[in-house]
MMTF fields as JSON, N, C-alpha, C and O atoms, coordinates in Angstrom:
{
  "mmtfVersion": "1.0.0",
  "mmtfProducer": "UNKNOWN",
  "numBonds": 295,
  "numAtoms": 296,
  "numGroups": 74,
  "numChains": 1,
  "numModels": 1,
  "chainsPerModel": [1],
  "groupsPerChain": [74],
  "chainIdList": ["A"],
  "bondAtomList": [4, 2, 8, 6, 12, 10, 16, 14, 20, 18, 24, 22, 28, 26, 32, 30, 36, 34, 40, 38, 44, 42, 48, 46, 52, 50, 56, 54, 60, 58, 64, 62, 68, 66, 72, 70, 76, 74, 80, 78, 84, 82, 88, 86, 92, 90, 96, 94, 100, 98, 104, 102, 108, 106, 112, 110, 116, 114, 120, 118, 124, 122, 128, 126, 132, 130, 136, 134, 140, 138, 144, 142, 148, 146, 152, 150, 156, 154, 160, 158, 164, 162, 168, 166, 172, 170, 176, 174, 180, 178, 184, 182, 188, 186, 192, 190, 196, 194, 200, 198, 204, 202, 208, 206, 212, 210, 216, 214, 220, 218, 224, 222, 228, 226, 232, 230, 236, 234, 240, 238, 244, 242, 248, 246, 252, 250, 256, 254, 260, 258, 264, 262, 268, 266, 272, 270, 276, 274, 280, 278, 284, 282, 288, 286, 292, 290],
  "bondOrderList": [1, 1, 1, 1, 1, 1, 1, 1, 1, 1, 1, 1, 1, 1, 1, 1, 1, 1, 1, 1, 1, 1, 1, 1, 1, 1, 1, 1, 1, 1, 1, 1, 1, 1, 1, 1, 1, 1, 1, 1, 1, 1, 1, 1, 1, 1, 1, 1, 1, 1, 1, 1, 1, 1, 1, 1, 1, 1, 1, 1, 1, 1, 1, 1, 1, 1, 1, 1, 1, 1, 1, 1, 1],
  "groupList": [{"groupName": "UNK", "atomNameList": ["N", "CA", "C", "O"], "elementList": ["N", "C", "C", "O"], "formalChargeList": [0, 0, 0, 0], "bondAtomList": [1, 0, 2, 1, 3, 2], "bondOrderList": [1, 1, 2], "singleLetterCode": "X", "chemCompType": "L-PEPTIDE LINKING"}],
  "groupTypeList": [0, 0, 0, 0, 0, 0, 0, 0, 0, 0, 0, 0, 0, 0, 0, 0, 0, 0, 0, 0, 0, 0, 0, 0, 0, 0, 0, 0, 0, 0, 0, 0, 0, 0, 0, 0, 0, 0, 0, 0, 0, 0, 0, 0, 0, 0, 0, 0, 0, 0, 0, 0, 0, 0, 0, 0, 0, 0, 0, 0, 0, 0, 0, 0, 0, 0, 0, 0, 0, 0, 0, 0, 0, 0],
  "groupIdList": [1, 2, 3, 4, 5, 6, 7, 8, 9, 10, 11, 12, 13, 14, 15, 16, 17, 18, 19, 20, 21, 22, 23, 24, 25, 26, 27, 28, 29, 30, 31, 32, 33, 34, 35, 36, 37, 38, 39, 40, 41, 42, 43, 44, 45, 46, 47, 48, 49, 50, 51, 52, 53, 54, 55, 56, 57, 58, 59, 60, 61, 62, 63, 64, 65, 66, 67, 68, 69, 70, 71, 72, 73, 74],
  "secStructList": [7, 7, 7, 7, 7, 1, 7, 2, 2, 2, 2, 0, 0, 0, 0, 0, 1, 7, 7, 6, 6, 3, 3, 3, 7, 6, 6, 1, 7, 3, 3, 3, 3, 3, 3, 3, 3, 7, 7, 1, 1, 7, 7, 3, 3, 3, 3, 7, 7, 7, 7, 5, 7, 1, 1, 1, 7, 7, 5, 7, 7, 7, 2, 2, 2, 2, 2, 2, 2, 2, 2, 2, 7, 7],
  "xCoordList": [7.686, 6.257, 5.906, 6.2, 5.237, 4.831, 3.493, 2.982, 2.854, 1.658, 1.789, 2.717, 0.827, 1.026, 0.384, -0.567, 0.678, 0.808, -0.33, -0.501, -1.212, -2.176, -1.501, -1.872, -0.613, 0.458, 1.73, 2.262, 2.455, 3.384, 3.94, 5.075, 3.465, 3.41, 4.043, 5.146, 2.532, 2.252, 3.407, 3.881, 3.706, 4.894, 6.329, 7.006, 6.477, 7.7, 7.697, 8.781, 6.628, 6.962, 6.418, 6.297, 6.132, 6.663, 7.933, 8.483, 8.188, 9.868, 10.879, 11.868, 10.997, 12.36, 12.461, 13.586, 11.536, 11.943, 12.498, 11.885, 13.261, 13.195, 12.713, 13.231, 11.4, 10.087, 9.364, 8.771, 9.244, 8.659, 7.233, 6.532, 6.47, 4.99, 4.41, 3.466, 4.312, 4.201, 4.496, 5.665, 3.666, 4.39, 3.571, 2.491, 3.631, 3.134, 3.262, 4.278, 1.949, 2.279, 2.701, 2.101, 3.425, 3.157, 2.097, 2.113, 1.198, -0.559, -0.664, -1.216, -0.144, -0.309, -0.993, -1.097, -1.401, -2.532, -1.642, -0.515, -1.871, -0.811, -1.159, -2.383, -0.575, -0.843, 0.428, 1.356, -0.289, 0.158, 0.668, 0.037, 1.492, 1.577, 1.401, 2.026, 0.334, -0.209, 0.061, -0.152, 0.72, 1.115, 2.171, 2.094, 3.098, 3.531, 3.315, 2.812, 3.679, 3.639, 4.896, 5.167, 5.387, 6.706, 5.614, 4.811, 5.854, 5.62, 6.954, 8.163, 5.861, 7.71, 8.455, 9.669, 7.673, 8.299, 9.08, 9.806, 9.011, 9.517, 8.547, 7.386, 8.922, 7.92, 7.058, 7.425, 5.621, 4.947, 4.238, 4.189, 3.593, 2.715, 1.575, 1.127, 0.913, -0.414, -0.429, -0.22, -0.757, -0.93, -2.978, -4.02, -2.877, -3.635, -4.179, -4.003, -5.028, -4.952, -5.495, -6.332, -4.341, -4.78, -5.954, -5.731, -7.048, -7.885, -8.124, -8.419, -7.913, -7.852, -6.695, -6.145, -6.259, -4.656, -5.189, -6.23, -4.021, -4.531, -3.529, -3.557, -2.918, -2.797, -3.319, -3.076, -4.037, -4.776, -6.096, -6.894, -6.66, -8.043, -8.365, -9.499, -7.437, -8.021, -8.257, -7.209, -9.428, -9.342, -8.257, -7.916, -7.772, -6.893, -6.978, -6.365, -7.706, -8.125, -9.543, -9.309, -10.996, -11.637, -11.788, -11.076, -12.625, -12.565, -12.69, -12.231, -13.263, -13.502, -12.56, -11.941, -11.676, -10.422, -8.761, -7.69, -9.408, -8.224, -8.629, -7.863, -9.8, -10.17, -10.061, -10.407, -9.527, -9.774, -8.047, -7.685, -6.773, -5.916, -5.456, -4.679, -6.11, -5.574, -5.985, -5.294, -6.994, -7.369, -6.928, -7.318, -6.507, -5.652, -4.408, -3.971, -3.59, -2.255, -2.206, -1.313, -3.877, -3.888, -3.738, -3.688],
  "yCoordList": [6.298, 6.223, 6.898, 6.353, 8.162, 8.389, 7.964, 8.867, 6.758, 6.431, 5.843, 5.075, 6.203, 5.02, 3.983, 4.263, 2.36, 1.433, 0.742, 1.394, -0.312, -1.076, -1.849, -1.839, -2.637, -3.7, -3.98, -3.791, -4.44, -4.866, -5.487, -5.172, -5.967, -7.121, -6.267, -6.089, -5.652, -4.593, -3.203, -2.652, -2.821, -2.032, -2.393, -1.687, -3.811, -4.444, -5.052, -5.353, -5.201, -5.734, -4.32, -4.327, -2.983, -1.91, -1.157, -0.467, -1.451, -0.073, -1.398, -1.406, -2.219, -2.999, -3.886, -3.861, -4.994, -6.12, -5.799, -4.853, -6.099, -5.659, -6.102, -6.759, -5.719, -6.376, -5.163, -4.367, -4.809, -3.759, -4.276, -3.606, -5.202, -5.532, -4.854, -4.77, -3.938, -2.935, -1.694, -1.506, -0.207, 0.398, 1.493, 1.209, 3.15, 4.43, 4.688, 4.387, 5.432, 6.178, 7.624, 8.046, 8.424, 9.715, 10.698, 11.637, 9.813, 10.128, 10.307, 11.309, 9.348, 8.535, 7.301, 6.523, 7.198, 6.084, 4.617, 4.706, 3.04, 2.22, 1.25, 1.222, 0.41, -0.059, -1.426, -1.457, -2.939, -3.915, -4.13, -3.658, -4.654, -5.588, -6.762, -7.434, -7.531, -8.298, -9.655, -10.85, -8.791, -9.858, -8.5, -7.271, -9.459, -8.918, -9.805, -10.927, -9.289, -10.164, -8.916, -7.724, -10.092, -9.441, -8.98, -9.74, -7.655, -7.052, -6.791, -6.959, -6.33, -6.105, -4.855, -4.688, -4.051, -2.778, -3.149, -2.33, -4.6, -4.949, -5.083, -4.679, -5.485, -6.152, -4.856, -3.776, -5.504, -4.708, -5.053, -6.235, -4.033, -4.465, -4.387, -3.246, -5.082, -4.939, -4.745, -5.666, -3.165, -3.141, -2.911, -2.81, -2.91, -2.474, -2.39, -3.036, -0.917, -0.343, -1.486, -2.374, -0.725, -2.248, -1.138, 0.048, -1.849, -1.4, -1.54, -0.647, -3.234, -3.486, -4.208, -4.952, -4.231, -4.906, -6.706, -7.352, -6.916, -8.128, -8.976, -10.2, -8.588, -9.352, -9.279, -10.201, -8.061, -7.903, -7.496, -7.429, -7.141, -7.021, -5.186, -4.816, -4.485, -3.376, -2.417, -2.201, -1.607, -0.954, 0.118, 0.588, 0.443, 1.209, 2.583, 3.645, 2.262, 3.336, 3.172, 2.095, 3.641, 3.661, 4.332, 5.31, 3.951, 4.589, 6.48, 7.251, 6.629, 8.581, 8.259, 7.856, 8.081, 8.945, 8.664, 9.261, 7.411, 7.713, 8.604, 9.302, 8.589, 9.516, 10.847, 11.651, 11.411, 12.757, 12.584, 13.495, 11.77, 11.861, 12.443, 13.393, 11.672, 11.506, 12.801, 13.06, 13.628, 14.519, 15.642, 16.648, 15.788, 16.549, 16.877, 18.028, 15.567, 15.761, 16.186, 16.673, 15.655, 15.362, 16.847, 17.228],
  "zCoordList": [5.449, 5.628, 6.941, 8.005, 6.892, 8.054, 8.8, 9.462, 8.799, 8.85, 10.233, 10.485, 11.199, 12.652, 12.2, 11.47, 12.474, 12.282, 13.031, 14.061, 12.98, 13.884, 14.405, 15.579, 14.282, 14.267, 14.183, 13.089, 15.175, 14.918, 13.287, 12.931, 12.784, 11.563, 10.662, 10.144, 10.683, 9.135, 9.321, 8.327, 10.571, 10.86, 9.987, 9.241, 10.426, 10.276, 8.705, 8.204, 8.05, 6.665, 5.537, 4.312, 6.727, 5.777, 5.759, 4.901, 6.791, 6.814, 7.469, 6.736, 8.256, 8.108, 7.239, 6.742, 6.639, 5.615, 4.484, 3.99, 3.924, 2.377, 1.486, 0.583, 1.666, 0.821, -0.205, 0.522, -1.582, -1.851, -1.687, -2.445, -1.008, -1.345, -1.043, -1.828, 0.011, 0.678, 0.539, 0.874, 0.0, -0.102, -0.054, -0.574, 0.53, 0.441, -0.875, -1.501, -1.543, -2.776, -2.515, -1.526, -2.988, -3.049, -2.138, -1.343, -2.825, -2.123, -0.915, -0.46, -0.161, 1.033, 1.038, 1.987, 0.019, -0.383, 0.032, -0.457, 0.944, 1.381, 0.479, 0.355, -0.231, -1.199, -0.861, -0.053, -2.377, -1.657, -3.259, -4.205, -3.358, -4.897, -4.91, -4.089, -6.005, -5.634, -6.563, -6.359, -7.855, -9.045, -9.872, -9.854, -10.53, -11.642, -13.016, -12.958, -14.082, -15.374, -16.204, -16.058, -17.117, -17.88, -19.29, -19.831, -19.621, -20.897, -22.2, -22.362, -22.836, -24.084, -23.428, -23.549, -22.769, -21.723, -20.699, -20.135, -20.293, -18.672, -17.67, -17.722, -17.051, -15.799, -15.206, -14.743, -15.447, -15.012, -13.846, -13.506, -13.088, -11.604, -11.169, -11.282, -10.727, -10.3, -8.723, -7.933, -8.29, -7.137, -6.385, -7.032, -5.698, -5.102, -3.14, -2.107, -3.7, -2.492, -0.953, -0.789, -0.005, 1.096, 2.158, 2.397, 2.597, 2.945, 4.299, 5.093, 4.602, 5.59, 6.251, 5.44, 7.205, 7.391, 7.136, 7.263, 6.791, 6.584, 7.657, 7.529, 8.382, 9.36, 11.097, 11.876, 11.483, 12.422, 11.996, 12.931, 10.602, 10.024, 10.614, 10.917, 10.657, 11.31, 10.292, 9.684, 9.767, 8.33, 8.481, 9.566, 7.354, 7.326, 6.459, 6.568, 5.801, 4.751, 3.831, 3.283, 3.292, 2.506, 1.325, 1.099, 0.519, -0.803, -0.963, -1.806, -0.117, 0.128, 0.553, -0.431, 1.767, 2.026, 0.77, 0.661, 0.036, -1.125, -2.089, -2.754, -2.169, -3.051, -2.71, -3.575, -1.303, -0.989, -1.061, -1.805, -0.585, -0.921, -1.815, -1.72, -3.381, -4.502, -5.287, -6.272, -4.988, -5.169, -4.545, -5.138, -3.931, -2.922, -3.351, -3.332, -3.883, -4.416, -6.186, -6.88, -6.548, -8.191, -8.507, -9.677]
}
């Protein structure tokens, strides 16, 4: 992830924990997983995009700049 970080926290429960909750798309877009549920395909995921940190509240990204991401890479 090359993203500078607001926080200590959000630093550490993206690149040292071994947690996937957390995770860069492709995009750059930072994204959280928030639920899974098992399908007849296998476990599927519900992520979504994190906006604001949720452990120091600092925004991190809005809807135009994922949208200029995602468009960018689309």
């Amino acid at each position: 992830m090359d993203r500078k970080f607001c926080c200590s926290t959000l630093q550490e429960v993206t690149t040292e924990l071994p947690s996937p909750s957390f995770f860069e798309t492709d995009d750059g877009v930072l994204m959280v997983t928030v639920g899974t549920v098992e399908t007849e395909d296998g476990l599927g995921y519900f992520d979504q995009a994190v906006m604001f940190c949720p452990f120091c509240g600092t925004e991190l990204q809005t809807d135009e700049i994922i949208a200029g991401k995602v468009k960018q890479n689309g």
